[in-house]
C-alpha positions as CSV (number, residue, x, y, z in Angstrom):
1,X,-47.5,235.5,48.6
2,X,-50.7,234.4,50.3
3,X,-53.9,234.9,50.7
4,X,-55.6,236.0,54.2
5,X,-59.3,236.8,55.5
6,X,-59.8,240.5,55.7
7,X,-62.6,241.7,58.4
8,X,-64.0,244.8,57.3
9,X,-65.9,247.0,59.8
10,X,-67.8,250.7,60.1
11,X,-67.4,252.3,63.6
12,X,-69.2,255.9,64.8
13,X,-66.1,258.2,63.8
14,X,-66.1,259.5,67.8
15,X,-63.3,259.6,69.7
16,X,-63.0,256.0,71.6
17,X,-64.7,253.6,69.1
18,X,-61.5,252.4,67.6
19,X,-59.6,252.3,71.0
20,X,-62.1,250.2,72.1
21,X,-62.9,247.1,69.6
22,X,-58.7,247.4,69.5
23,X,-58.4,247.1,73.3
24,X,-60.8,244.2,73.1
25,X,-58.9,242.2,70.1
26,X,-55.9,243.0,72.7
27,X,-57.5,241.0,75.1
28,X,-57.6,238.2,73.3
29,X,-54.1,238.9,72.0
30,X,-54.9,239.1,68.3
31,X,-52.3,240.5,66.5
32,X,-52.6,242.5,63.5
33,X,-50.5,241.7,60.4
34,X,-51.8,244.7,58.4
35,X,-55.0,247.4,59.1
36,X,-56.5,250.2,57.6
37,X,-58.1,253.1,58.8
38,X,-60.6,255.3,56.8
39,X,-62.7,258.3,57.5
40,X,-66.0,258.1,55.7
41,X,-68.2,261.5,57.5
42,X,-70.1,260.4,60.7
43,X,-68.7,256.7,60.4
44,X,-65.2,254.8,59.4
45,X,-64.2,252.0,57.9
46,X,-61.7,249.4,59.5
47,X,-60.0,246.9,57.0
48,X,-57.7,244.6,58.7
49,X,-55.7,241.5,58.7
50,X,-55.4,239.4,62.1
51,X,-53.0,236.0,63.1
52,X,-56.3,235.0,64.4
53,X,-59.6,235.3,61.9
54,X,-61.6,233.3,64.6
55,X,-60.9,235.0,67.8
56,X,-61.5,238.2,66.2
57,X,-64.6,237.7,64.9
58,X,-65.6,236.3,68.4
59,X,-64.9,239.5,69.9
60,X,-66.8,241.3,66.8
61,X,-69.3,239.5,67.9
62,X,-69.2,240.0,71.6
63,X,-69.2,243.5,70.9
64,X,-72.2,243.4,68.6
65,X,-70.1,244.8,65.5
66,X,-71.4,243.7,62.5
67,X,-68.5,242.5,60.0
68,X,-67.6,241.9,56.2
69,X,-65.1,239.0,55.7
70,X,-63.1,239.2,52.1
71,X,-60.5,237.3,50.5
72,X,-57.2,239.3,50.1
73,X,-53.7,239.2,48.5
74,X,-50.9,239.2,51.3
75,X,-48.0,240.5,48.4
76,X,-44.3,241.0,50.0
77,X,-42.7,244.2,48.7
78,X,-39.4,245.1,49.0
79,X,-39.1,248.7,50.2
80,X,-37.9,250.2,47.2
81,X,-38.7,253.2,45.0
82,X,-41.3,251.2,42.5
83,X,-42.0,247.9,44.0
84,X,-45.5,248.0,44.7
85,X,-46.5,250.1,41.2
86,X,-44.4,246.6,39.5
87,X,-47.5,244.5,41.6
88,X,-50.0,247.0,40.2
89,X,-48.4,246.9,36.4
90,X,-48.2,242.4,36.5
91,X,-52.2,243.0,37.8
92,X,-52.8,245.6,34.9
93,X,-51.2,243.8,31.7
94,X,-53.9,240.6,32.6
95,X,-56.7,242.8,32.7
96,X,-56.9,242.2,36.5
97,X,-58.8,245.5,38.5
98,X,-57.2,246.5,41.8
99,X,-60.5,247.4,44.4
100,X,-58.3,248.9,47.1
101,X,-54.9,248.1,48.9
102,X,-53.1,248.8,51.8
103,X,-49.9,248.3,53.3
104,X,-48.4,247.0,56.4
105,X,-44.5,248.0,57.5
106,X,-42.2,245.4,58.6
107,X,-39.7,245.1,60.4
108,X,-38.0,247.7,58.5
109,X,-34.8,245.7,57.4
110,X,-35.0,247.5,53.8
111,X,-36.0,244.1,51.7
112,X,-38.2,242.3,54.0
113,X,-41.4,242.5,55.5
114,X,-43.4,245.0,54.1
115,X,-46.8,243.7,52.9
116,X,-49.1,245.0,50.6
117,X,-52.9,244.0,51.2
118,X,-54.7,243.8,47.9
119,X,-58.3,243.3,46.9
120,X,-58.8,242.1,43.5
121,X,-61.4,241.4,41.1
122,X,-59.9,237.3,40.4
123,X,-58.0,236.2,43.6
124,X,-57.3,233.1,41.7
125,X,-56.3,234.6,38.5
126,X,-53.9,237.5,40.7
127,X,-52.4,235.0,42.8
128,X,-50.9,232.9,39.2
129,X,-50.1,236.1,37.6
130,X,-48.1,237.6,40.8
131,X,-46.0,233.7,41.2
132,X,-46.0,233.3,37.6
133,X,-45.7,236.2,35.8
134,X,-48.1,237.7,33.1
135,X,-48.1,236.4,29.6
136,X,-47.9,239.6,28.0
137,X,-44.2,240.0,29.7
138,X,-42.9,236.8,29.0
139,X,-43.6,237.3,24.9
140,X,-43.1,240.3,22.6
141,X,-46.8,241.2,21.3
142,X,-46.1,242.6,17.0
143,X,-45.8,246.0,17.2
144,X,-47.9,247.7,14.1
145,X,-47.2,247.3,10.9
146,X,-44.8,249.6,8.9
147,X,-47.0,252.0,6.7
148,X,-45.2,251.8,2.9
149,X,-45.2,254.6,1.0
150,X,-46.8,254.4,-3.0
């Protein structure tokens, strides 16, 4: 697990917009580890994940696209029935909120490569939980107390 610069953008929902600010990053030859696409009325939001945070923002900038950089988990999943909701119940037991995630295929060998992007509320705290594990699952918490009868 790692952590990555997300760029976050809103583009005109027309038919082009998209093509565009991608054929751009193309130019440059930024490659996308994960992205997001997300229809929001007149306008869309674009989350994604490049090899290169500084050549893309150059061409954000060339292009006059205004930009939101955020801190994000880069979690490996395995593709299995269940492995991302295991991420989202680690994050849960520490009291950790999930803002949004996303994921981004691999190469589609069954264990490896599959990426989920998430957005938490305590990068630091998320990143020792998902290594470490979650207090709460390494120890038993007491159940209640048997109620005795009189």
């Amino acid at each position: 697990m790692q952590t990555a610069k997300q760029l976050s953008v809103s583009l005109v929902n027309k038919p082009g917009h998209l093509a565009a600010m991608l054929a751009a990053l193309g130019k440059v030859k930024v490659n996308f580890r994960a992205l997001s696409v997300m229809d929001s009325g007149d306008r869309g939001t674009v989350r994604f994940v490049t090899d290169d945070f500084t050549a893309a923002t150059e061409v954000l900038e060339g292009m006059n696209i205004r930009y939101d950089a955020t801190d994000v988990l880069m979690v490996e999943v395995s593709n299995q029935s269940g492995a991302f909701r295991k991420v989202c119940e680690k994050l849960a037991a520490d009291h950790l909120n999930i803002d949004y995630a996303y994921c981004a295929l691999g190469s589609g060998n069954g264990t490896k490569g599959n990426i989920a992007i998430v957005k938490v509320n305590d990068l630091a705290r998320a990143q020792k939980v998902l290594t470490e594990g979650t207090a709460s699952a390494k120890k038993k918490l007491p159940g209640r107390r048997p109620v005795h009868a009189r």
